[in-house]
N, C-alpha and C positions, 0 to 999 in steps of 0.2 A: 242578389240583394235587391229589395222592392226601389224602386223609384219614390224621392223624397218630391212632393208637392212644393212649387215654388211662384212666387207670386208674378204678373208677366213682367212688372217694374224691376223687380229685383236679379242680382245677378246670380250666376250660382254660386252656395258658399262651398270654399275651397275645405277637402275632405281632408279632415287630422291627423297629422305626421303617426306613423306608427313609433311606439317607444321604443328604444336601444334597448336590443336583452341587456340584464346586467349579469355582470360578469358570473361565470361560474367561480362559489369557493366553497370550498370543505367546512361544514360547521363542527362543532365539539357537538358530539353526542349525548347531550346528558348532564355530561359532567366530565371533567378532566382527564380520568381516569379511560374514559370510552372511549377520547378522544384519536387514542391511537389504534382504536382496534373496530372505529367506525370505517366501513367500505367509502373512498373515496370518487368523489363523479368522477366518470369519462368527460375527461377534458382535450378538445381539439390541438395539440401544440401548436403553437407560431412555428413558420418556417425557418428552421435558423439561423443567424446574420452572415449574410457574405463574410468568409475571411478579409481582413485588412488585405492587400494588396502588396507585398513587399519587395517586390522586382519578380525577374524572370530567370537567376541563376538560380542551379540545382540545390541549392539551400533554404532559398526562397520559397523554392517549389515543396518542399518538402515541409519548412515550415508553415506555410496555408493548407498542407495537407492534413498535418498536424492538429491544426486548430480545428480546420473540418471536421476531422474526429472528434475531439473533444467537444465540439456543438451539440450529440447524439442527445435526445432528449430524453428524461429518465421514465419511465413509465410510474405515474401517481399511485397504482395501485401494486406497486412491486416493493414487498417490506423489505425497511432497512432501518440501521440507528441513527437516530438524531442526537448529539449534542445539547441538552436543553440551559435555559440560563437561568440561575439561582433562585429566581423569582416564578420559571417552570417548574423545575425540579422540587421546591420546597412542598404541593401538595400530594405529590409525589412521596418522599422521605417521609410523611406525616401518617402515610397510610398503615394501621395495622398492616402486619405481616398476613394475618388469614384473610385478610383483602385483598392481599397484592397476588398480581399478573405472575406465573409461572414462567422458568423460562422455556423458550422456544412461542410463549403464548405472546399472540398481539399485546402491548401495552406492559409488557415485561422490562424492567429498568433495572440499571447495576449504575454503582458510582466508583470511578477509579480514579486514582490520584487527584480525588476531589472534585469531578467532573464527573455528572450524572447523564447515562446517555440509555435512549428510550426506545425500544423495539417495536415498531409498527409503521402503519401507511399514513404519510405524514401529507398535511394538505398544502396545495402549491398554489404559486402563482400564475393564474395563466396566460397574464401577458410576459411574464417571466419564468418561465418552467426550468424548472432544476434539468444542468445539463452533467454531460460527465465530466466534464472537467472541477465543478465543484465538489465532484465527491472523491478528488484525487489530491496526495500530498499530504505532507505533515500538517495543514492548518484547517482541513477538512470537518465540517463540523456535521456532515450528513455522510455516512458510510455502509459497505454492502460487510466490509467485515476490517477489521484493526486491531493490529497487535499491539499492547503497550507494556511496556517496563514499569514492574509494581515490586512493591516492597516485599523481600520476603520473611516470613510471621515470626522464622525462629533468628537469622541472622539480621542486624541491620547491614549489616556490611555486603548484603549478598541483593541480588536482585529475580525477580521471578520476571515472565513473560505473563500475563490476560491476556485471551485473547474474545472480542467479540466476533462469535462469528455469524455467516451467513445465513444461518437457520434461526437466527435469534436467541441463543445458548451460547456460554462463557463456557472457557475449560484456561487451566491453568499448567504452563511448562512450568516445573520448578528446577532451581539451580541445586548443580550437585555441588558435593564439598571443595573442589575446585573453583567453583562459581561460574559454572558453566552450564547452560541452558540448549537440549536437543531440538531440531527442528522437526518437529509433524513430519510423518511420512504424506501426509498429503494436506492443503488446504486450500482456502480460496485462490485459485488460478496456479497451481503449482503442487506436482508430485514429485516423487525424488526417485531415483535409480544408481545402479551401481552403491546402493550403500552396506558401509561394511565392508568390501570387496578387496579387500588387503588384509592377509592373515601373519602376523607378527608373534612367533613363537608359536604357533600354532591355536591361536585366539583373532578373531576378527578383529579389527579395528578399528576403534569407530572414529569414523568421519562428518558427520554433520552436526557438529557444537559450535557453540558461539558463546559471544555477551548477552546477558540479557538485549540490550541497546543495537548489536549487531543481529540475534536471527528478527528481533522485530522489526526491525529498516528491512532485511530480505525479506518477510511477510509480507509486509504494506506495500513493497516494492509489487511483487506478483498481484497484489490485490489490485492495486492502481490500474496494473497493466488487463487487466480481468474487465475491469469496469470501465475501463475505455476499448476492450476487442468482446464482448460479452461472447461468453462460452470458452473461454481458449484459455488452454493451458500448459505451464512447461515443467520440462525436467529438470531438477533438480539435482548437482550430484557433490563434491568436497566442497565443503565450510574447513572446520578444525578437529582435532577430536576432544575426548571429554576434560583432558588437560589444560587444551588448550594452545596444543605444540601441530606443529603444520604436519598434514595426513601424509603417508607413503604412497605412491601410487604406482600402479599395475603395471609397469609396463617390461615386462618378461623378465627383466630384475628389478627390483622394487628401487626406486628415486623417488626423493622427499622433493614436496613443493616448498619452494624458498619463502613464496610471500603467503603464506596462508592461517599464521600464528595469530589468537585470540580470534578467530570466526568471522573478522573484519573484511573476510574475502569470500566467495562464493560465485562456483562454476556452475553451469547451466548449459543445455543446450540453446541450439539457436530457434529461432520461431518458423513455425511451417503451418500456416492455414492455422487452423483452431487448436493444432498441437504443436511437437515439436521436432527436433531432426538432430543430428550428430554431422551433416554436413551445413556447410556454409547456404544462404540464403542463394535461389536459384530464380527464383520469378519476383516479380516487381512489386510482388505484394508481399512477399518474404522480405525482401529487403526493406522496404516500408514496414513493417512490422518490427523488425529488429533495429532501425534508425531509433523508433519510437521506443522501445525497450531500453533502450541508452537513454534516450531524452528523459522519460519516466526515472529511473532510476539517479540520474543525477538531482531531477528534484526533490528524491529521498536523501538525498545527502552522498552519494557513490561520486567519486571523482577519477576511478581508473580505468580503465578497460585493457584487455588483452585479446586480441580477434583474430580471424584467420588474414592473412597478408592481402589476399585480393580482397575482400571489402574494407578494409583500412585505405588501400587504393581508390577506391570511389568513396571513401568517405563517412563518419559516423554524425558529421556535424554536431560538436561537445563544443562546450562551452568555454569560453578562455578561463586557462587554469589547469583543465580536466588531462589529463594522461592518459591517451589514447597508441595505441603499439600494435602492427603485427606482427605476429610470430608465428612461423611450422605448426609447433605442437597446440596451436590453440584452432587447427583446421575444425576440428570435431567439437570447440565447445566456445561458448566467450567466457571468460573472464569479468568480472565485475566487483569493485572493491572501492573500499575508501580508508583512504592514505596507502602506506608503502605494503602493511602488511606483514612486514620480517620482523624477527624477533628483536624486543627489544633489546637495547644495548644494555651490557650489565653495569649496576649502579657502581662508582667509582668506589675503594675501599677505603675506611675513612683512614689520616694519616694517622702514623704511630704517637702517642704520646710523646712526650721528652721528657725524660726521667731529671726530675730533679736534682742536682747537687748537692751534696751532703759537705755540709757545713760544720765543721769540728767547732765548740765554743769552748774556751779557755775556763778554767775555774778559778 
């Protein structure tokens, strides 16, 4: 920089603050429609906030670990759905059809149960960057995939499963004439095994049916858990079958599961690194893994567990309320459910009439 000429009286004047970059943010492309399917800036994220401090017992410790996790911050340019709000959504709905975004295509949108939700790379805040824990639970308005209970077209009475998934494409379970909806052999954060694996009369029999209401909380449940360990996935194995009535299981002579009636319940293996295992958690990160699985899953609505007995002994840290048990036979799997799960009780039968008296009237 050349030397500024200064007068000998004069002092030197003091050189101009350099201006604050201003923030980086995502502009709209164009126009609304672009909006989601414009490339988003690399953005520096903030470091994420110290967990609160909650003491030092093992609950403590686990819940700061907890939240650590959930700090993870989401990558700006990683597509997923947004939630938009009616005043979003409306340029949207307005779009001829041979204009709109295809699915799996950035800027692709579907509306369910009245909620219009938008496929692409949504622009953030960078003093606020979307972490994972926003995009986890039922009240989640930005998501990597979500299963919802939708109306289905021929029955009212029946319910189907949408689900949005991961790739930016919708597919639909429908309910059979039972009203019972099958689970995906595989989706976001969850494949299934052992399905089918009990033959009754010499027919399979199937085992992974639910409520509408019940495989979508197992869905969402695995996606949460996805979106908070990114990459990692479990196995899935008995829900109900397509009746509805609790599965038989394999065990050298066939024994029904007591609580597993209407799909309300649902076994899995336990967590192991980025997959999963049939024995009980072994290293500290296993365990931290499957704490979090319970944690996750209670905020889906799940209030039961059934576990192998030594980690019921150290503990699942559930919620007051939650029913948590171990037992022998749940060495190889946990258990996860909400409410009891057993057949309902059958309705009382109404009482008998009383027959009226017959009354002679005189002539």
């Amino acid at each position: 920089m050349k030397e500024q000429m200064q007068a000998p009286t004069q002092a030197p004047a003091p050189a101009p603050e350099a201006a604050a970059p201003a923030p980086v943010v995502a502009q709209a492309a164009g126009n609304a429609f672009e909006a989601a399917r414009a490339p988003v800036p690399q953005v520096v994220p903030l470091p994420p906030p110290r967990p609160k401090d909650l003491g030092t017992s093992p609950r403590d410790k686990f819940d700061n670990q907890f939240a650590a996790q959930g700090n993870r911050t989401i990558d700006p340019n990683e597509a997923r759905w947004r939630q938009l709000s009616p005043d979003e959504a409306a340029p949207y709905l307005a779009t001829p059809d041979e204009f709109r975004s295809q699915p799996g295509e950035l800027g692709y949108h579907t509306t369910l149960g009245g909620q219009t939700w938008l496929w692409g790379k949504h622009a953030q805040d960078p003093k606020n960057p979307l972490r994972a824990r926003d995009m986890m639970g039922p009240n989640a308005k930005q998501v990597f995939s979500r299963a919802i209970p939708t109306a289905n077209p021929k029955d009212p009475k029946k319910q189907d499963v949408t689900v949005l998934n991961a790739n930016g494409t919708t597919s639909v379970l429908g309910a059979n004439k039972h009203g019972m909806t099958e689970l995906p052999t595989t989706g976001y954060g969850f494949t299934t095994h052992h399905r089918n694996d009990v033959k009754v009369k010499g027919h399979a029999q199937p085992d992974q049916w639910g409520t509408a209401a019940g495989v979508a909380r197992t869905m969402n449940m695995m996606a949460d858990y996805r979106t908070m360990f990114p990459g990692s996935s479990i196995a899935i194995g008995d829900l109900s079958t397509d009746t509805g009535n609790s599965p038989l299981v394999q065990t050298g002579s066939n024994k029904r599961h007591s609580t597993h009636y209407q799909g309300s319940q649902v076994d899995m293996q336990y967590p192991q690194g980025k997959g999963s295992t049939n024995a009980g958690p072994k290293t500290a990160d296993d365990l931290f893994r499957t704490r979090s699985l319970v944690r996750i899953a209670e905020q889906n609505g799940m209030n039961r567990f059934y576990t192998d007995p030594a980690l019921h002994q150290k503990g699942l840290y559930t919620a007051p309320g939650t029913s948590e048990k171990g037992e022998s036979h749940h060495r190889d799997h946990i258990h996860i459910g909400q409410g009891s799960g057993r057949r309902a009780a059958p309705a009382p039968a109404p009482a008998p009439r009383a027959r009226a008296s017959r009354i002679r009237r005189r002539r």
